[in-house]
C-alpha positions in Angstrom: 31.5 -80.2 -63.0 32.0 -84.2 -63.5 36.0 -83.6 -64.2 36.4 -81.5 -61.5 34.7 -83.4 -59.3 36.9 -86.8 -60.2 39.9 -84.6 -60.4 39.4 -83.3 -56.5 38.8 -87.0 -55.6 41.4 -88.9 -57.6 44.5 -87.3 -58.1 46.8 -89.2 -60.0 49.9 -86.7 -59.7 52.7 -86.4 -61.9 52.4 -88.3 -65.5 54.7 -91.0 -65.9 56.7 -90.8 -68.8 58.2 -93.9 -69.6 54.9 -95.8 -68.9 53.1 -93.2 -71.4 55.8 -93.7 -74.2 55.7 -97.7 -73.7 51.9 -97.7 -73.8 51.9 -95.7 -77.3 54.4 -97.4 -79.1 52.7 -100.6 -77.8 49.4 -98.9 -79.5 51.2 -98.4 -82.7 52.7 -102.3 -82.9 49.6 -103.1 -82.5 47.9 -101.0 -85.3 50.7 -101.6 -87.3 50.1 -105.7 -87.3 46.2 -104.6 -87.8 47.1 -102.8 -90.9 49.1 -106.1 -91.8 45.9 -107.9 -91.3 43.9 -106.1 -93.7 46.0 -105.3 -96.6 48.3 -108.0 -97.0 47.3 -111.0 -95.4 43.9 -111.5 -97.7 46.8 -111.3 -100.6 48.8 -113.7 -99.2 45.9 -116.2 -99.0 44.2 -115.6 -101.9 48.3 -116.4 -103.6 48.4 -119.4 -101.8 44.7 -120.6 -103.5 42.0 -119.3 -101.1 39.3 -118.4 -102.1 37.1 -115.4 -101.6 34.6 -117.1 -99.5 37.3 -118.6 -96.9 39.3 -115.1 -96.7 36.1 -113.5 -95.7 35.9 -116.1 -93.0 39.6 -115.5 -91.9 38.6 -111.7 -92.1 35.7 -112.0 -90.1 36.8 -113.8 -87.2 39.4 -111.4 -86.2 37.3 -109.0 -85.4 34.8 -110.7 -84.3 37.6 -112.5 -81.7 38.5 -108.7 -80.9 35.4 -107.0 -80.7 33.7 -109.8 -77.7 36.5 -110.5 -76.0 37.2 -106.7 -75.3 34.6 -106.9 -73.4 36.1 -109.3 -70.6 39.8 -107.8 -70.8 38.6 -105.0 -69.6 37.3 -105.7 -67.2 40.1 -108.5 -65.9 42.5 -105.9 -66.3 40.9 -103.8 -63.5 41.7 -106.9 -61.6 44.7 -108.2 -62.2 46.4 -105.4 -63.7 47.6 -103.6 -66.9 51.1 -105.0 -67.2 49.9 -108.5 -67.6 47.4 -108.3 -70.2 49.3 -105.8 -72.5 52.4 -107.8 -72.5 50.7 -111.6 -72.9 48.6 -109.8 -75.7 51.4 -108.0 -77.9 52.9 -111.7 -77.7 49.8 -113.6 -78.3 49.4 -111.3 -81.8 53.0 -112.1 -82.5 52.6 -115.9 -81.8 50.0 -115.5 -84.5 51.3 -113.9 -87.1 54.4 -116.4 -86.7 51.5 -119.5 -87.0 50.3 -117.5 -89.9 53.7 -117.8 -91.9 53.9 -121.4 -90.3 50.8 -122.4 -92.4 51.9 -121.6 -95.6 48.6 -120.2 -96.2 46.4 -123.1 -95.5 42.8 -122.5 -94.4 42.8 -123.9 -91.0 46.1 -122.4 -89.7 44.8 -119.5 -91.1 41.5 -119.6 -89.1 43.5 -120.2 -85.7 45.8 -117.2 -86.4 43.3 -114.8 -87.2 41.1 -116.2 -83.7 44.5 -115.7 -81.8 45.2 -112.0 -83.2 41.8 -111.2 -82.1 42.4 -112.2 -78.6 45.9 -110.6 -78.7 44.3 -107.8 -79.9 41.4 -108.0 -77.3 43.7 -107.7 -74.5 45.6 -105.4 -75.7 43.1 -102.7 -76.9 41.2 -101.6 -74.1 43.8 -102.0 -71.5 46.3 -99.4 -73.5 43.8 -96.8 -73.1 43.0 -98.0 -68.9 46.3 -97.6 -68.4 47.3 -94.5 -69.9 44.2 -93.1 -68.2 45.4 -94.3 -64.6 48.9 -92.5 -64.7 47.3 -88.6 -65.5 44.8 -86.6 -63.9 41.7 -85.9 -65.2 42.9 -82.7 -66.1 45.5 -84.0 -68.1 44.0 -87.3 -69.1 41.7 -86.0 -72.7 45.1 -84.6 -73.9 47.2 -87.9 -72.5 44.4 -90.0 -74.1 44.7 -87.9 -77.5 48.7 -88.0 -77.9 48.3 -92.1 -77.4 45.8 -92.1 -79.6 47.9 -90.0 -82.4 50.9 -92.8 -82.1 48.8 -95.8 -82.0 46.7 -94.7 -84.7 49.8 -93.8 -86.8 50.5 -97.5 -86.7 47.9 -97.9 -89.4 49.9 -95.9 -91.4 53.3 -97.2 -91.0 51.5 -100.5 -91.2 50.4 -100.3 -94.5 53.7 -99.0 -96.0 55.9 -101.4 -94.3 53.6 -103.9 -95.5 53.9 -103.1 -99.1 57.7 -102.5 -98.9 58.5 -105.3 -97.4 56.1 -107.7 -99.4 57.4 -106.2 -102.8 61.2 -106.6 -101.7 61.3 -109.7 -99.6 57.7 -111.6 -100.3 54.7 -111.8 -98.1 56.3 -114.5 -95.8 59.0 -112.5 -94.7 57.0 -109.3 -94.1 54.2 -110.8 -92.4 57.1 -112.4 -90.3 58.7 -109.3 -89.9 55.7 -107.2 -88.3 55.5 -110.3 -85.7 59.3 -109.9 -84.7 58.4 -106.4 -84.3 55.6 -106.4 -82.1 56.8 -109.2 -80.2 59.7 -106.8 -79.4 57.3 -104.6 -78.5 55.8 -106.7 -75.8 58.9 -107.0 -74.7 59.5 -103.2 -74.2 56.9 -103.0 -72.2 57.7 -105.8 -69.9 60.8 -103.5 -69.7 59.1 -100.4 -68.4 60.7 -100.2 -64.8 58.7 -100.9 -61.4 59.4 -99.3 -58.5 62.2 -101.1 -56.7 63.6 -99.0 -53.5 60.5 -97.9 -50.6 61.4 -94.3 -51.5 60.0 -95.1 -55.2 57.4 -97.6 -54.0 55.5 -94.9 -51.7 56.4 -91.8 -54.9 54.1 -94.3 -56.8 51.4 -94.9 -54.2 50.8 -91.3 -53.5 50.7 -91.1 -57.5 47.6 -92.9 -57.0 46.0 -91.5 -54.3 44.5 -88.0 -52.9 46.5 -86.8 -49.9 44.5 -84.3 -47.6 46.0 -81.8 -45.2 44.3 -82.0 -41.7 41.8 -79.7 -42.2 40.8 -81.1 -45.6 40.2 -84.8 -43.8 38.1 -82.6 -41.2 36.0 -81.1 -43.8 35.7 -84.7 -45.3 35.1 -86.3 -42.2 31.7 -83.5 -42.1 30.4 -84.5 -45.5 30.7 -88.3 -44.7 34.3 -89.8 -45.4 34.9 -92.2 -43.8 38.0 -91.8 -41.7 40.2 -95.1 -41.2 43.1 -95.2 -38.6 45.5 -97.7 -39.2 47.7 -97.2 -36.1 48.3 -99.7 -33.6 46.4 -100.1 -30.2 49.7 -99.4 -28.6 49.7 -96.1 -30.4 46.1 -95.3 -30.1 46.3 -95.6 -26.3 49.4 -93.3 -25.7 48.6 -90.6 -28.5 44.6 -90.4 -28.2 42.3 -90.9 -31.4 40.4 -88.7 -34.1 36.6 -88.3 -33.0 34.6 -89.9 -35.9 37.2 -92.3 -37.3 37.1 -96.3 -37.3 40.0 -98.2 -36.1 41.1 -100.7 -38.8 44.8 -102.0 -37.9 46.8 -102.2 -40.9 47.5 -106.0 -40.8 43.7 -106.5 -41.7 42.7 -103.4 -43.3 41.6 -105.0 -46.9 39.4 -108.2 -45.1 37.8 -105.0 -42.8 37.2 -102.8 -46.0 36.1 -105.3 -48.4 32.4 -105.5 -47.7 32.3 -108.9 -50.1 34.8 -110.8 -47.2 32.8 -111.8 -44.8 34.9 -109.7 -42.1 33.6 -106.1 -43.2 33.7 -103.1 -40.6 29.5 -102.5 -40.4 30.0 -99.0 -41.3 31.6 -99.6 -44.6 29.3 -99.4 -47.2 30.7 -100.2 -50.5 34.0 -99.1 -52.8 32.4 -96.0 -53.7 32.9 -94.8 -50.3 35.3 -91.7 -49.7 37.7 -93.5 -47.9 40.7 -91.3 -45.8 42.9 -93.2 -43.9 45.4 -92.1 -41.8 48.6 -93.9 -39.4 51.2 -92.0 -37.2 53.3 -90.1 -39.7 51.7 -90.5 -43.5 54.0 -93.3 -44.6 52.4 -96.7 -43.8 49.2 -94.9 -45.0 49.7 -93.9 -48.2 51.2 -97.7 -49.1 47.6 -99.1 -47.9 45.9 -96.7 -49.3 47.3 -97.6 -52.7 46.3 -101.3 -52.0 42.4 -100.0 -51.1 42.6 -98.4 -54.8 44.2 -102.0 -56.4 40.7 -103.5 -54.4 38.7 -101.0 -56.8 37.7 -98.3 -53.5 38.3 -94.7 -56.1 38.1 -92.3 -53.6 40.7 -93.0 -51.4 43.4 -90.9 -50.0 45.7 -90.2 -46.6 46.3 -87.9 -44.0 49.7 -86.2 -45.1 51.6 -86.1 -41.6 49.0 -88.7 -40.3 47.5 -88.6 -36.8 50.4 -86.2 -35.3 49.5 -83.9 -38.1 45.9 -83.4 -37.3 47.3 -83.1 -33.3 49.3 -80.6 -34.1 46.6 -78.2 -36.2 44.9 -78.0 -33.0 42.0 -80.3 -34.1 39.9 -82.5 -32.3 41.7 -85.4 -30.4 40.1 -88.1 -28.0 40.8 -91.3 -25.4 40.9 -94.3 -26.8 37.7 -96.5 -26.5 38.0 -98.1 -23.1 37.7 -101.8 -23.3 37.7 -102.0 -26.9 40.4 -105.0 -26.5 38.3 -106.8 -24.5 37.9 -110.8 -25.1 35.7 -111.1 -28.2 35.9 -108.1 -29.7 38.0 -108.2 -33.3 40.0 -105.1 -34.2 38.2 -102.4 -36.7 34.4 -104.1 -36.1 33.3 -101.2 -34.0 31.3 -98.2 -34.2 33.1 -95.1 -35.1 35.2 -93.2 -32.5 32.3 -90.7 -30.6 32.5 -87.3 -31.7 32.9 -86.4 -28.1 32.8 -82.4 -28.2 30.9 -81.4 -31.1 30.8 -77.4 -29.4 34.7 -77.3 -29.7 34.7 -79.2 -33.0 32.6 -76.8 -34.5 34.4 -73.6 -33.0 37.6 -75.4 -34.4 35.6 -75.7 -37.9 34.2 -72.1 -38.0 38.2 -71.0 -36.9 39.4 -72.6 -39.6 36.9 -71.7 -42.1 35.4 -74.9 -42.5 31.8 -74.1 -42.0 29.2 -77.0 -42.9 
């Protein structure tokens, strides 16, 4: 009931493929270095005169590194993105294996490399998985989640071999250095992955991360508490009429309105796990803000597709605009919401439509 629940409110649409296929063979650099960590590098100390006690110490502070820092990567990278993290962290692990051949072996280079794969590997880790997750549906997203988790894991496998192969033909040096060349060109695969770069692909990967809602679907949301935003201009508002029950939020300060930590909140937004449905004219500008609202952590967010001349042209409900709501010292979207003016036809409309509370 939970998944279908989350897959009615966040509909993620169609997988992205290259993102999927850069986030997995990220994954498996990164367990491939990991197997590098624990089978050769406690060799390559120990034949460069360390002794058990001080490769148990190098040991132990790479996961240690790891394991707490995961912690705050995760949750930064709901802030400031996927992209960022995984690429600084598949070149923070290969800065550190390169410092590890750099020392020669020597305790205290040894001690720093091990702290910076940690944190390489902290950023990475959890942000892989956050990322693969925000590109499926939750449908799709246990099987998504498996297949990433079959390559990354693999990693550990090819990790070990290359390891030994490489050590036994070329020395420890040269495979320790090899692993970072490779998983610093893994970083730079993914820093490859292409971002949208025409409108036409910017909005495709907006609504990717949004729930659009025919008309009556926002008028059955609207009845179990949505909040409905209109982002349209006053201009547009006046001439076209308005949707009974929505606030009026103009797009050029929709976040500071919806953002109940700004200072400038819209009283009758509550918090980001409101159901948020916004709508403009047409369904363009809509679906690009509503993908912002999700970037500000708001979950359940989604557009109107065909916007406000949609719902006027399913017959539903449609009223003036607020008279005097322009007046001196009143700021755009801090009003009530629109008055649901004729609750008798609304509820015809609803019981026509099959849209019974």
């Amino acid at each position: 009931a939970h998944v279908a629940r989350e897959h009615e409110d966040h509909v993620a649409g169609p997988p992205r493929r290259g993102l999927l296929v850069a986030c997995s063979q990220a994954g498996f650099a990164n367990n491939l270095n990991d197997a590098l960590a624990w089978g050769l590098v406690p060799l390559y100390l120990a034949a460069n005169g360390a002794g058990a006690a001080r490769i148990g110490a190098v040991a132990a502070v790479y996961p240690a590194v790891w394991g707490a820092g995961q912690l705050a990567t995760g949750w930064l990278s709901d802030h400031v993105g996927r992209r960022p993290l995984i690429v600084a962290g598949m070149f923070v692990q290969a800065g550190a294996l390169a410092l590890l051949v750099a020392g020669g072996g020597a305790f205290g280079a040894a001690l720093a490399a091990a702290s910076l794969l940690g944190a390489g590997t902290a950023l990475v880790y959890p942000t892989l998985i956050a990322a693969v997750s925000d590109v499926v549906s939750p449908h799709q997203r246990a099987r998504a989640v498996g297949r990433y988790r079959f390559w990354r894991d693999s990693g550990f496998v090819a990790g070990a071999l290359l390891a030994g192969f490489a050590a036994d033909a070329l020395g420890s040096r040269a495979a320790i250095g090899l692993v970072a060349a490779l998983t610093a060109l893994s970083g730079v695969w993914f820093a490859a992955v292409r971002s949208p770069t025409t409108i036409d692909e910017l909005l495709a990967a907006s609504r990717r991360r949004i729930r659009r809602l025919a008309p009556p679907e926002a008028l059955a949301a609207r009845d179990r508490g949505a909040l409905l935003v209109d982002v349209r201009s006053h201009d547009d508002r006046a001439r076209d009429g308005v949707v009974p029950g929505s606030i009026h939020v103009p797009r050029t300060v929709l976040e500071w309105r919806l953002d109940t930590t700004s200072g400038f909140a819209n009283p009758a937004v509550r918090g980001r796990d409101d159901e948020v449905v916004l709508f403009c004219n047409e369904g363009f500008s809509s679906s690009l803000a509503a993908a912002e609202l999700r970037r500000l952590g708001f979950r359940r967010v989604g557009d109107i597709e065909g916007g406000f001349r949609a719902w006027r042209d399913a017959g539903l409900p449609v009223g003036d605009a607020r008279r005097g709501e322009e007046e001196e010292g009143i700021l755009p979207g801090m009003g009530a919401p629109e008055p649901l003016e004729d609750i008798g036809a609304a509820d015809a409309r609803h019981r026509e439509l099959g849209l019974e509370k």
